[in-house]
N, C-alpha and C positions, 0 to 999 in steps of 0.2 A: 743290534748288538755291535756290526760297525761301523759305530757312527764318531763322525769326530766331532769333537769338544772344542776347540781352538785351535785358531792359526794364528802365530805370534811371528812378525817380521824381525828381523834383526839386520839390518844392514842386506846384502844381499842372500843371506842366507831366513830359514824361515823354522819354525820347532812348531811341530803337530804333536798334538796329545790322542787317543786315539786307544777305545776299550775295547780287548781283544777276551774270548772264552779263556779258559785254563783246565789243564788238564789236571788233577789232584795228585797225580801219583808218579816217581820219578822211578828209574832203576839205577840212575849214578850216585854210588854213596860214598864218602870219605869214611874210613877209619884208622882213628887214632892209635899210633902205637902205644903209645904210657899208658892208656887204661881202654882201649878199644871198643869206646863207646862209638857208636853209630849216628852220621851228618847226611842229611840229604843232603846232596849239592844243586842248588835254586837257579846258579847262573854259572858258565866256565867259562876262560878263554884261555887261549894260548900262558897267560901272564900272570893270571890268580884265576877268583871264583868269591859264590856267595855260598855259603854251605848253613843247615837249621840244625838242631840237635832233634831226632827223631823224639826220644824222652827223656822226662827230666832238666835241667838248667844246667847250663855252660859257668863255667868258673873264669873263663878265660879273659882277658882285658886287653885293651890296645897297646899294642907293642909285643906282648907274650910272642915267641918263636915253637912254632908244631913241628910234624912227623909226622908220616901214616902214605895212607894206600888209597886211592879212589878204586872204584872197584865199579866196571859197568858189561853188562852183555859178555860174562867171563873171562875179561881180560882186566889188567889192575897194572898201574904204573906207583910208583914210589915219590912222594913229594917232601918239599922242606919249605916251611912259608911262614911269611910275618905278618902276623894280624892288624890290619889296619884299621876295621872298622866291628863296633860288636853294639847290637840293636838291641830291642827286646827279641825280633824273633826272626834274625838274622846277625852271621858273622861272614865280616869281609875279609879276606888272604889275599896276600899277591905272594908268588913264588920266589923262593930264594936262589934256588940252583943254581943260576947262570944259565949259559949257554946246552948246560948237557939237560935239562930238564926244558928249556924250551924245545929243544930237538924231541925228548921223549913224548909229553904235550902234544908236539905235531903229527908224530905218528899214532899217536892213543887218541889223537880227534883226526884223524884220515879220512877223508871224504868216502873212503872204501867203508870205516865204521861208522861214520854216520847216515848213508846210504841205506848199508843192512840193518841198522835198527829204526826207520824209520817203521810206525806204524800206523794204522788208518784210523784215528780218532770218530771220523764220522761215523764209524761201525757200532759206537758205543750210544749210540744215538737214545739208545731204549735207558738206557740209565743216565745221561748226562741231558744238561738244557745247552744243545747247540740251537744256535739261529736259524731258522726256516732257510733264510739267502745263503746260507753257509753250506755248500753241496760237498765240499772235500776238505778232509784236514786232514794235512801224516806230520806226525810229527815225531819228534828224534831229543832226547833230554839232553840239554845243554845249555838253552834250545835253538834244534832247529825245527822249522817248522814251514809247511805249504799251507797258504787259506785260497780256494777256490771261491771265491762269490756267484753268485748268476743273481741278472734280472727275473723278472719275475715270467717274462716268456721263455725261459731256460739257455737264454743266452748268457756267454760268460762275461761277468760284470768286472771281476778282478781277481787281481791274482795278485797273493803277498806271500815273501818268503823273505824269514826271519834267520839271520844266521849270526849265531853269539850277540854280538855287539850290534851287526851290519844288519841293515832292512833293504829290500829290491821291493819293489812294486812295479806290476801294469794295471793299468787303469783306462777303461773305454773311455775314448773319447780323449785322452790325456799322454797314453802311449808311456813310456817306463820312465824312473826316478828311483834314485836310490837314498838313503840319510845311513847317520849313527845312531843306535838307540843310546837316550844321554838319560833315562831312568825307566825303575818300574815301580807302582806301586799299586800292591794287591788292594782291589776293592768287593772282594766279600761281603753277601750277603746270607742272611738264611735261606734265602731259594738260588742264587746263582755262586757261580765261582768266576773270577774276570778281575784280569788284571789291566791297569791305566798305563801304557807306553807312554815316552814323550820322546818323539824322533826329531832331529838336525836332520833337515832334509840339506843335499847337497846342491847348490845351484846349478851342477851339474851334474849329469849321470856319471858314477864313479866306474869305469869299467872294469878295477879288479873287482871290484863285487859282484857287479854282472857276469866275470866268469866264474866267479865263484861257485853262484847259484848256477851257472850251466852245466858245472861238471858233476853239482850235487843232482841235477835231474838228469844227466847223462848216467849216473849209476842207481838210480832206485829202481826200484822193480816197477814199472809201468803199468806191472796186471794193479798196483797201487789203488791206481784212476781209470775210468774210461779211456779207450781207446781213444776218441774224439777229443777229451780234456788234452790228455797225454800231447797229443799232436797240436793242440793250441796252444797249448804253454812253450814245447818245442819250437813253435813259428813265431809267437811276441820275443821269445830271448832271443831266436836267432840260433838254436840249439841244434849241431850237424850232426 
């Protein structure tokens, strides 16, 4: 399940593509003011988002200007945005606000709220197809997300943490690397659910990402993982 598909060179930098599980179900939803129909939101960032129409078709077209409410783990911020991108089963926004709506954005995605809604996907194990090598997944809609891997003598094979845009990885034998995810696209089948990343790895390890991700495993709740996980993921970031 993860296995990579291509390594494409580009000068000194490099784009891995790369099939990750998916989780089916989000709890961050836009709603519209003028007729407050209901958006799952697919991807956020600080700047826009990719939001679907729960039911029913979207009227909307590139350039249209919205209003409405994201609304997640009961709390809700107020947004203005222009449609840049509208799919069959996706629509792209970037925020209008300026300055006072990135500010709000940063506190309504606070490493404190991302933190508390992370939850343990691997627990769902009885109803979802996770991969055998896959021992821990918490993940957070946005998304954020932790993939535990292990070899197959239950040592820990790797570790990926997915944040919005940004990817960190450790990897045995390879030690840590960071990229941008530069797409995704969902590849559904009838028995699984999995979507295709395509990361810009960075030629070098980006270190605001890397604290990024320290301050997101500095606040989750650790009873999350094993005690053992916990403390090795602690010791590859470098997490005090």
């Amino acid at each position: 399940m993860d296995r990579h598909l291509n390594l494409i060179k580009t000068g000194h930098q490099e784009i891995e593509k790369r099939i990750f599980p998916r989780f089916p179900f989000s709890y961050l939803v836009f709603r519209e003011n003028s007729n407050a129909k209901s958006y799952q939101v697919k991807d956020i960032s600080y700047n826009g988002m990719s939001i679907a129409l729960k039911d029913g078709e979207s009227s909307f077209s590139q350039g249209d200007n919205i209003e409405g409410e994201i609304h997640w783990h009961g709390i809700k911020v107020n947004v203005a945005m222009s449609i840049k991108r509208v799919s069959d089963d996706s629509i792209g926004v970037e925020f209008t606000g300026g300055r006072s709506t990135e500010v709000a954005m940063k506190e309504f995605l606070s490493i404190s709220n991302i933190a508390k809604s992370m939850k343990p996907i691997h627990e769902y194990k009885d109803q979802l197809e996770i991969p055998s090598n896959l021992s821990f997944w918490l993940r957070c809609d946005g998304p954020f997300e932790l993939f535990i891997w292990k070899h197959a003598d239950g040592e820990v094979s790797k570790i990926q943490i997915i944040m919005m845009a940004n990817f960190l990885e450790w990897n045995d034998g390879k030690g840590l690397s960071s990229g941008k995810i530069l797409s995704v696209r969902n590849t559904d089948t009838p028995l699984t659910n999995e979507e295709e990343f395509e990361f810009l790895i960075d030629d070098k390890l980006d270190e605001d990402k890397l604290s990024f991700a320290k301050e997101i495993i500095k606040e989750i709740d650790a009873d999350l993982l094993s005690k053992e996980v916990y403390e090795f993921i602690c010791l590859k970031l470098s997490v005090s």
